[in-house]
Structure formats: structure tokens, C-alpha cells
C-alpha positions as YAML, in Angstrom:
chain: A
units: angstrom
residues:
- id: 1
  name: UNK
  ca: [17.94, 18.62, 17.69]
- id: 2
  name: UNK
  ca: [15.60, 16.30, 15.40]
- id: 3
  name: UNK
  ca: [12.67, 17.39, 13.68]
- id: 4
  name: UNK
  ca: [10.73, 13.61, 12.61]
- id: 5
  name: UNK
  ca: [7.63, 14.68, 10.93]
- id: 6
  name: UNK
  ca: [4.39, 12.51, 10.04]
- id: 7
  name: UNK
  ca: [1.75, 13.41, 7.47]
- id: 8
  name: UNK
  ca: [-1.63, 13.22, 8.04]
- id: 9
  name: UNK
  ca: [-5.15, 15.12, 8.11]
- id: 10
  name: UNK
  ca: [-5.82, 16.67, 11.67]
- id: 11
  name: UNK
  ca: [-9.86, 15.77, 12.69]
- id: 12
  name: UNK
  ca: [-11.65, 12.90, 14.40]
- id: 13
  name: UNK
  ca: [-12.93, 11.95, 10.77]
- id: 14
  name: UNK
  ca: [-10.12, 10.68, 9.56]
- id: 15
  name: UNK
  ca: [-8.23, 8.91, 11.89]
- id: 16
  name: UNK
  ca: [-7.49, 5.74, 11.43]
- id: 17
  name: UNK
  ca: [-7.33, 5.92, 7.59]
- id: 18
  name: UNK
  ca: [-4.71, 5.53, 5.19]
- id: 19
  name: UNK
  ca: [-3.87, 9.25, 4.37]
- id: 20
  name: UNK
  ca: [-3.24, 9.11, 8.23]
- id: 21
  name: UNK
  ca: [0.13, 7.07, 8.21]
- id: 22
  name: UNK
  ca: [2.34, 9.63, 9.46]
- id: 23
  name: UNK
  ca: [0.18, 10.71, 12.18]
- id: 24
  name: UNK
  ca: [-0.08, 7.34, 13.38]
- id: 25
  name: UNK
  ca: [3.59, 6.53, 13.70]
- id: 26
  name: UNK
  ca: [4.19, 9.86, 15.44]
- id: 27
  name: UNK
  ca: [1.72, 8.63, 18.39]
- id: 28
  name: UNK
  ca: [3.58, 5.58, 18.52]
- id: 29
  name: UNK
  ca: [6.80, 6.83, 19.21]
- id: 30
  name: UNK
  ca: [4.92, 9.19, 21.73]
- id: 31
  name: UNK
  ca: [3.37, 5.96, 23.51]
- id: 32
  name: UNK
  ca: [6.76, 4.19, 23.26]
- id: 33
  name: UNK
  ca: [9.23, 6.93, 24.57]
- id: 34
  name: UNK
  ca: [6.38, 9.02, 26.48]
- id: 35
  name: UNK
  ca: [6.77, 12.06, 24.87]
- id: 36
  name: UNK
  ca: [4.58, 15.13, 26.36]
- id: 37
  name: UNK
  ca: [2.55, 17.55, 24.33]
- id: 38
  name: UNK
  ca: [3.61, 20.73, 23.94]
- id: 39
  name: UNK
  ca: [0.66, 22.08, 21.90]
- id: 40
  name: UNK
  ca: [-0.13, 23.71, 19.08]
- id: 41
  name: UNK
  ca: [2.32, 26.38, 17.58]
- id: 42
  name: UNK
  ca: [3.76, 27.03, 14.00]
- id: 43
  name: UNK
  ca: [1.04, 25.49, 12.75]
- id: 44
  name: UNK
  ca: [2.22, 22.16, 14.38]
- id: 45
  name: UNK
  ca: [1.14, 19.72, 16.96]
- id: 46
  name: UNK
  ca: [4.19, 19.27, 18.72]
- id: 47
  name: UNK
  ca: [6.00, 17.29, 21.56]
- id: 48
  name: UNK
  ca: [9.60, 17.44, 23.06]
- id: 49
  name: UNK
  ca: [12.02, 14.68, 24.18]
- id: 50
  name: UNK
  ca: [14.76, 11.86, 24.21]
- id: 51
  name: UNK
  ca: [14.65, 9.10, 21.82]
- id: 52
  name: UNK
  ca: [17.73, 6.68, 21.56]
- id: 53
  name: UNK
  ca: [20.21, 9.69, 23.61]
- id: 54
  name: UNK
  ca: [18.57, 12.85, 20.97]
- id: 55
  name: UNK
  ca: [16.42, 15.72, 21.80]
- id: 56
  name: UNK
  ca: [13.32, 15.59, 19.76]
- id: 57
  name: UNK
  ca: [10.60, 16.99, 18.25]
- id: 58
  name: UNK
  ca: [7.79, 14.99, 17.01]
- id: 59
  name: UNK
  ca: [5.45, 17.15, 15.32]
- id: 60
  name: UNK
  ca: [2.29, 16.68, 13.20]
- id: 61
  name: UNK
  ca: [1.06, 19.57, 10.36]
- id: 62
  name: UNK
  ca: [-2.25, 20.99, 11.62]
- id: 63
  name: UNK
  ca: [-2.16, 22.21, 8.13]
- id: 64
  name: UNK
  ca: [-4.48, 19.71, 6.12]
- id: 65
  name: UNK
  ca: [-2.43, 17.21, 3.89]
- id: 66
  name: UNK
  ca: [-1.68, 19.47, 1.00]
- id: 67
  name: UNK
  ca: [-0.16, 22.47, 2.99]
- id: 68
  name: UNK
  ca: [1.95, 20.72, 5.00]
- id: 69
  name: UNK
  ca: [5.38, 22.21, 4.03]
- id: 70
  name: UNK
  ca: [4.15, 24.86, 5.91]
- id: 71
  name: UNK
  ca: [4.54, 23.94, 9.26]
- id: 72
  name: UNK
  ca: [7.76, 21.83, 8.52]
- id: 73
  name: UNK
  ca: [9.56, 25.05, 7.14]
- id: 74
  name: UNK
  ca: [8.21, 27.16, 10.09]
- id: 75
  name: UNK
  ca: [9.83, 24.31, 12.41]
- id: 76
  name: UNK
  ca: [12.79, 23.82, 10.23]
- id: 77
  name: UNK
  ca: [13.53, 27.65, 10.76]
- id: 78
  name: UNK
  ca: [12.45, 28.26, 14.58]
- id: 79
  name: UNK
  ca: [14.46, 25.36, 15.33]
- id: 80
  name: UNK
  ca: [17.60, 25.91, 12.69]
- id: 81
  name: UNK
  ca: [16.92, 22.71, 11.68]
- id: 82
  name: UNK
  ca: [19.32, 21.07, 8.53]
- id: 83
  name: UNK
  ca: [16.95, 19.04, 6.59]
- id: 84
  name: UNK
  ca: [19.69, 16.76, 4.86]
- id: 85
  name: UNK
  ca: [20.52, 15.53, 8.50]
- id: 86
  name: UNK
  ca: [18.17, 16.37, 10.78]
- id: 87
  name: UNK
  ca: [14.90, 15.66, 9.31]
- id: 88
  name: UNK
  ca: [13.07, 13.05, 9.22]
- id: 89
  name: UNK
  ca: [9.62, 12.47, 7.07]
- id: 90
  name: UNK
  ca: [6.81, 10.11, 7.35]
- id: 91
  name: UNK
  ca: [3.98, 9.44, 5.15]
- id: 92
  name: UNK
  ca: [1.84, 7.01, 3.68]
- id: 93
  name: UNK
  ca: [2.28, 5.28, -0.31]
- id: 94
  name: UNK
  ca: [-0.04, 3.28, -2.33]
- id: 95
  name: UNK
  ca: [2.79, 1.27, -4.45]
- id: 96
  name: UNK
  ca: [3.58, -0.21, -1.29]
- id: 97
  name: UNK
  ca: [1.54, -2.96, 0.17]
- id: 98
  name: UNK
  ca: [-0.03, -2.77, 4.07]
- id: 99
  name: UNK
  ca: [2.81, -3.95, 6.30]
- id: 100
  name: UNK
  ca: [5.96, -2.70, 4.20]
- id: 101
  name: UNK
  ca: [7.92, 0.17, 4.54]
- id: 102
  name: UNK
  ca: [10.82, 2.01, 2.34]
- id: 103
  name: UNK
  ca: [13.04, 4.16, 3.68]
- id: 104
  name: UNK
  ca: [14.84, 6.67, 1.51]
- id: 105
  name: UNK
  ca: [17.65, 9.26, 2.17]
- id: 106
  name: UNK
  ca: [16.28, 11.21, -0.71]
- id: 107
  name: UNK
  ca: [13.88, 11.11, -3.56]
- id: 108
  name: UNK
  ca: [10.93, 12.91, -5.50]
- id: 109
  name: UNK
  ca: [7.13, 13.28, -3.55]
- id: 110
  name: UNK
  ca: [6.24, 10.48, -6.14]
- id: 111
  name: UNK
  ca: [2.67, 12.05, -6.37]
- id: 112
  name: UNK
  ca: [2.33, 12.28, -2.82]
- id: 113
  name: UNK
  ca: [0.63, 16.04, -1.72]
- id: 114
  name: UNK
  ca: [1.99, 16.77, 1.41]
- id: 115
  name: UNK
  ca: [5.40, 15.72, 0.11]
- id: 116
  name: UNK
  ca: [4.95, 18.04, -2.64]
- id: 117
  name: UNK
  ca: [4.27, 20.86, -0.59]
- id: 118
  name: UNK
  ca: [6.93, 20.22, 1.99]
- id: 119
  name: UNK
  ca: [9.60, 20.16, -1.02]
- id: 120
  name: UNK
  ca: [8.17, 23.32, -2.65]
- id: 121
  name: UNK
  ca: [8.66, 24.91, 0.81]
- id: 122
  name: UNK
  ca: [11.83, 23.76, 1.63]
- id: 123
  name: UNK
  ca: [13.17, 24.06, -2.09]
- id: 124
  name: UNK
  ca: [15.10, 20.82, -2.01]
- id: 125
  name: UNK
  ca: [13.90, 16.54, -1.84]
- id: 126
  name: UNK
  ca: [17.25, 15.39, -0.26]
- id: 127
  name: UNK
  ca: [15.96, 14.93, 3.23]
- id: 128
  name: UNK
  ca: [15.12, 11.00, 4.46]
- id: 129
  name: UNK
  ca: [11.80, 9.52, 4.73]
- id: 130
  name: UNK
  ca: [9.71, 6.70, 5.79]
- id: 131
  name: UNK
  ca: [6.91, 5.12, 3.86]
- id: 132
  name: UNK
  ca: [4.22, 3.02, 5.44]
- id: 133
  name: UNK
  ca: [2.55, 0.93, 2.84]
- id: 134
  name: UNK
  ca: [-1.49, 1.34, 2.44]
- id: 135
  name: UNK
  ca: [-2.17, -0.75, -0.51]
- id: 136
  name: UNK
  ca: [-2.69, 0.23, -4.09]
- id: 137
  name: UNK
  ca: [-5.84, 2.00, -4.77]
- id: 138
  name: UNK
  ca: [-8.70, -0.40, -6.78]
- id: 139
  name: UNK
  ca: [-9.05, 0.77, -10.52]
- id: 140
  name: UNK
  ca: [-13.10, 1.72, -9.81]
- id: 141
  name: UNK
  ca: [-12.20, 4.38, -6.75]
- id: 142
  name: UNK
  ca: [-11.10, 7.56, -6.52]
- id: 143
  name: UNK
  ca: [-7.82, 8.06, -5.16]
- id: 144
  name: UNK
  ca: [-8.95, 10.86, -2.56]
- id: 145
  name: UNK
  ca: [-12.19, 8.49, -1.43]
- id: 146
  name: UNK
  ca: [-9.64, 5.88, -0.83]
- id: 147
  name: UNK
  ca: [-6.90, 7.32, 0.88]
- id: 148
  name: UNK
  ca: [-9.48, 8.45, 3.09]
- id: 149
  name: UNK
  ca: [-10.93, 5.11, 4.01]
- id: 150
  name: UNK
  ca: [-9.98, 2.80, 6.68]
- id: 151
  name: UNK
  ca: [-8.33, -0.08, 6.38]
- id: 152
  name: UNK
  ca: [-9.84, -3.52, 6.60]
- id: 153
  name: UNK
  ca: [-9.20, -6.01, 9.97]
- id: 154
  name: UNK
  ca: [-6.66, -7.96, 8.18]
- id: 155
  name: UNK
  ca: [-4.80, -5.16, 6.68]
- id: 156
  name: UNK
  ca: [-5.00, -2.93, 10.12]
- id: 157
  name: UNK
  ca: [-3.08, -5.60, 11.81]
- id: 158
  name: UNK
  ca: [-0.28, -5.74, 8.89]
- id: 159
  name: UNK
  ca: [-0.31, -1.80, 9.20]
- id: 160
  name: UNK
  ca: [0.05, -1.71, 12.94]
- id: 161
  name: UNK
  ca: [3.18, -4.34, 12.54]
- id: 162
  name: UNK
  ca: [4.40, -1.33, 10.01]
- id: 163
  name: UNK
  ca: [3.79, 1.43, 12.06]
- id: 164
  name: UNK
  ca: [6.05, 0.13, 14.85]
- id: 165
  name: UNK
  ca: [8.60, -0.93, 11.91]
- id: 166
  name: UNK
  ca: [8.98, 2.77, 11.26]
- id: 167
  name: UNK
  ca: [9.06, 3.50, 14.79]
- id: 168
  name: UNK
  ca: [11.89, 1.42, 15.02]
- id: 169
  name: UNK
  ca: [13.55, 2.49, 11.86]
- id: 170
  name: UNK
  ca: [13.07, 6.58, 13.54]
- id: 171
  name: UNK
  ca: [15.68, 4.84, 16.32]
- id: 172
  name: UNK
  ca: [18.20, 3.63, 14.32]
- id: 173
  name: UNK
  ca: [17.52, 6.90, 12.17]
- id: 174
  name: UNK
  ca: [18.78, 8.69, 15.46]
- id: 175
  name: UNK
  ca: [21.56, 6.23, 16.47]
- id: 176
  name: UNK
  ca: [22.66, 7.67, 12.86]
- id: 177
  name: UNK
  ca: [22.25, 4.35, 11.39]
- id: 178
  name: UNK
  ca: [19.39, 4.98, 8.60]
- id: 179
  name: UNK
  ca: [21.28, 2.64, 6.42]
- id: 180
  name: UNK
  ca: [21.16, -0.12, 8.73]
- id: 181
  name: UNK
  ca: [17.25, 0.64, 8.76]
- id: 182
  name: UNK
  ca: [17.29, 0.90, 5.03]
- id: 183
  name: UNK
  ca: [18.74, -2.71, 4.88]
- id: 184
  name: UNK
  ca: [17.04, -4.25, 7.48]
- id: 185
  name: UNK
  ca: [13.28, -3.26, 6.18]
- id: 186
  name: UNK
  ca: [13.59, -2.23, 2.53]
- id: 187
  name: UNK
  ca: [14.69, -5.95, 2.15]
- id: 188
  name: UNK
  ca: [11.88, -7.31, 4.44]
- id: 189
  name: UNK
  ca: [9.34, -5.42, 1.78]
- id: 190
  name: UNK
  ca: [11.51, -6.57, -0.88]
- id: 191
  name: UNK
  ca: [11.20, -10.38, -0.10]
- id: 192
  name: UNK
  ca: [7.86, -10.06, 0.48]
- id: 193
  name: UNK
  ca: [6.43, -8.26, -2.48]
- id: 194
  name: UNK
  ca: [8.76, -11.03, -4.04]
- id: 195
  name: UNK
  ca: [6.40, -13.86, -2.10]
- id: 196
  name: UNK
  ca: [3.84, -11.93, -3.43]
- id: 197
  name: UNK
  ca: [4.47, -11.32, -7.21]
- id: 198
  name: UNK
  ca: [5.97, -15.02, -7.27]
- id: 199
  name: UNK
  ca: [2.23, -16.38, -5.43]
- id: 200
  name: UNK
  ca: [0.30, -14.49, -8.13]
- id: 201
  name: UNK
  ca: [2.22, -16.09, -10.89]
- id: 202
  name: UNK
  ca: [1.39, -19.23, -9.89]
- id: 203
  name: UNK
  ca: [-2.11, -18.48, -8.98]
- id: 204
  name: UNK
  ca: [-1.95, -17.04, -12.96]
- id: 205
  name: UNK
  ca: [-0.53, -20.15, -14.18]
- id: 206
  name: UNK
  ca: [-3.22, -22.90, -12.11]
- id: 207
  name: UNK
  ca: [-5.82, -20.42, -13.56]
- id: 208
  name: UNK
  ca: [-4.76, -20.74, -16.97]
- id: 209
  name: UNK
  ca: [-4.55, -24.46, -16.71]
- id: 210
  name: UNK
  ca: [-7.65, -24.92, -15.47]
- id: 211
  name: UNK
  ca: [-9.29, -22.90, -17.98]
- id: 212
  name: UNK
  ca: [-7.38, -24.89, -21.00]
- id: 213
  name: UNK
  ca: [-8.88, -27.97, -19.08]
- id: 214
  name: UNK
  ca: [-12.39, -26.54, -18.90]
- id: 215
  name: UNK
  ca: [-11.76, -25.28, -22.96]
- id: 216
  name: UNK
  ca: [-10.65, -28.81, -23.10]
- id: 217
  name: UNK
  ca: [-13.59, -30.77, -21.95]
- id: 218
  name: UNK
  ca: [-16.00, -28.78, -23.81]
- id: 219
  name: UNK
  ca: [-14.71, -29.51, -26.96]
- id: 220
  name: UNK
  ca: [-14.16, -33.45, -26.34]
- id: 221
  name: UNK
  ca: [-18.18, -32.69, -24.65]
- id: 222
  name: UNK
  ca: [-19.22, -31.07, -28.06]
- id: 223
  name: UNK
  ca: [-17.60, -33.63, -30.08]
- id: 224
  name: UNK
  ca: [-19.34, -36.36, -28.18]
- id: 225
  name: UNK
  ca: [-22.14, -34.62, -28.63]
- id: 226
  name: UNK
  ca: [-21.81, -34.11, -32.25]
- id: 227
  name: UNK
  ca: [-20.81, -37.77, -33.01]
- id: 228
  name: UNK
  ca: [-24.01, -39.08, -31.27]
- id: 229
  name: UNK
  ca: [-26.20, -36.95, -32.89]
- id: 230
  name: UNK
  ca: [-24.68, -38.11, -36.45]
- id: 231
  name: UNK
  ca: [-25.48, -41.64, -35.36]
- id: 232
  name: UNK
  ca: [-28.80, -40.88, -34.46]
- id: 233
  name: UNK
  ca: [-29.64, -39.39, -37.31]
- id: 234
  name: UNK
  ca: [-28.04, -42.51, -39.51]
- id: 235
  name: UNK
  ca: [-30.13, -44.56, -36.93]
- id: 236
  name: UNK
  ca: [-33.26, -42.56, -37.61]
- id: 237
  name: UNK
  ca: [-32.81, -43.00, -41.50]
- id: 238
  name: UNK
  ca: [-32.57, -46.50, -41.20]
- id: 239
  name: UNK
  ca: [-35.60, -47.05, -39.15]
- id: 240
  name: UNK
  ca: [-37.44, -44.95, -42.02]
- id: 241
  name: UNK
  ca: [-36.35, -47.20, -44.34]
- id: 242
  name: UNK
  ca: [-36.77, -50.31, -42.42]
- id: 243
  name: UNK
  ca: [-40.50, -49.07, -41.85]
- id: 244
  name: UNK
  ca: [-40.86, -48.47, -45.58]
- id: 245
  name: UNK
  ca: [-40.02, -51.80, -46.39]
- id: 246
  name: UNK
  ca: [-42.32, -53.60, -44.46]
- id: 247
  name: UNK
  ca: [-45.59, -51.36, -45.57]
- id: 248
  name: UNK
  ca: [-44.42, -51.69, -49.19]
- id: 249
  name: UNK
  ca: [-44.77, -48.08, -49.46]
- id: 250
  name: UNK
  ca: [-42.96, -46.14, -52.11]
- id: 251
  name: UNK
  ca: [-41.85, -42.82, -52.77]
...
């Protein structure tokens, strides 16, 4: 039996937003494999079935995001569940951006609440997640304000490509194949967040070039400036002079 796990907030208020990764990839595989409810219980929405030849559970913390080790110990115990094997975590991360994922065998809750709470419950981080990228969070807003809001068109549709990335990478998870996952879609993030980085260096460099060719023309403008306005003035002089001259008047 397989306990996969996604992190969320339960309420009609925040669906849809970032904070909501793990709940979001849980309804997918429900849509996909047509997995029934089984209710509430253990402080868990929960559902039963087959995915790729395994009995299931696909659950969902009714806890709020910061208790949720909660309900995954209560399952992990009910259901003698071994967490290094049979577990299988997913949440949302802001270092990642909308439409990766990173799948890890093991690791630290990197800041993340719920993870926190499901490691303090458990008493051990060596169980395998899935992170759904949401973006880093803008330096003016709050991290809870963001995490909380929805995504943008453009990033949804990058999301919803992720979502069904981790769906898939829950498959191979069960075909006990998580490295195969690890190496098919850490290295799809990995490319792209090298597009990325390499795309903003350039943008960096065309900026900086423009603005040495903007410093550029305002000195040869200032110059210009500066050289006409000596000549004037050596022009103006003259004419006084010239005008002296010819009225024979004498200072």
C-alpha cells in the first residue's frame, strides 16, 4: 500500500492558489485514474485505488497547511505505512519557477510549513517528494499574501503542464522507478532555469550597452553643446567690438 500525499489549505478560498500545489496534483491523479472518495477520516480527505498495478491512497490534510504532519502520521500508522518507501509527498516551492518540478528521495522542509510539521511528526526527512514550482515571491509582498494568491493566465497554464508532470512522475514513483522520474524532470527544470538565467544575462548585457550608448551620446551632446556655446560667446565679443569700432566709442 502507497500513501502519496499533497499539501494544501482545505476551503473554497484558496483553491487555485499557489500554497494549493499538492492539492491540485492529488485531483489530477483522481481525474486520471478515477479514484473514488472515501471521505473524511484521520483528519484526511481520502480516496482508494490502482495506479500503475498499486493499491493507493491519495489523501489530502484537512489540517490547515501548518499541521499537516498530523494527518500523514495518523495515515502512516492506520495504514503501517514505511515512509522511506512508501510515501510519497507533494507540495509547492518558491525557488522553483511555474512549470518545473524537483523530485527528491530525501531532504530538509527548506522553509516549507507543512513539510516542517510532517517531519516533526514523523521524526525523520528521508521520505521522497515532489515539488511543483510557483515562482519566487516579489521582494515588496509578504510571503503568506503571496502563497495565497492565484496565479496569473500565463503562469496557470505552465503550472497545469507541472501538475500533470508530477502526476506522471507519482507513476513511475509506483513502477519503483523515482530515479527515472528524477532524471527525466529534474533535468527538464534544470535546462530550463538554464534558458532562463542564460536569457537574463543577455537581457543584462543589451541593457548595459544601451545605457553606455545613452551615457555616450550625452556626453558627445554636452560637448557639442559646450563647444557652441564657447563660439558664441567669442562670436558675441567680436560683434561688441566690431560695434565699438564703428561708433568710435571708447571705454
Amino acid at each position: 500500500m502507497y500513501l502519496i500525499v499533497g499539501l494544501g489549505n482545505p476551503g473554497g478560498k484558496y483553491a487555485g492558489t499557489k500554497h494549493n500545489m499538492g492539492f491540485d496534483t492529488i485531483d489530477e491523479l483522481v481525474d486520471q485514474f478515477d479514484i473514488p472518495s472515501s471521505g473524511i477520516d484521520r483528519k484526511g480527505m481520502y480516496g482508494k485505488g490502482i495506479i500503475a498495478g498499486q493499491k493507493v491512497i491519495l489523501m489530502k490534510p484537512m489540517t490547515y497547511m501548518n499541521l499537516s504532519g498530523e494527518a500523514v502520521r495518523a495515515f502512516v500508522d492506520f495504514y503501517k505505512i514505511d515512509p522511506e518507501q512508501e510515501l510519497l509527498v507533494i507540495y509547492d516551492d518558491i525557488s522553483l519557477a511555474p512549470g518545473n518540478i524537483r523530485i527528491r528521495k530525501k531532504g530538509s522542509a527548506g522553509g516549507h510549513n507543512g513539510m516542517k510539521s510532517i517531519i516533526q511528526h514523523l521524526g525523520t526527512d528521508k521520505f521522497p517528494r515532489i515539488r511543483v514550482g510557483v515562482g519566487e515571491k516579489p521582494a515588496n509582498w509578504d510571503l503568506a499574501d503571496y502563497v495565497m494568491s492565484p496565479f496569473s493566465k500565463e503562469e496557470r497554464e505552465k503550472v497545469d503542464e507541472a501538475i500533470r508532470d508530477a502526476a506522471t512522475s507519482v507513476e513511475l514513483f509506483l513502477q519503483d522507478d523515482l530515479d527515472g522520474a528524477m532524471n527525466r524532470f529534474n533535468k527538464k527544470g534544470d535546462a530550463e532555469a538554464k534558458a532562463a538565467k542564460k536569457a537574463a544575462k543577455a537581457a543584462a548585457r543589451a541593457e548595459r550597452a544601451a545605457e553606455r550608448e545613452r551615457q555616450k551620446k550625452e556626453a558627445e551632446a554636452l560637448a557639442a553643446a559646450t563647444e557652441h556655446g564657447q563660439e558664441s560667446a567669442v562670436t558675441e565679443a567680436n560683434l561688441q567690438n566690431q560695434q565699438k569700432g564703428e561708433t568710435g566709442v571708447t571705454e
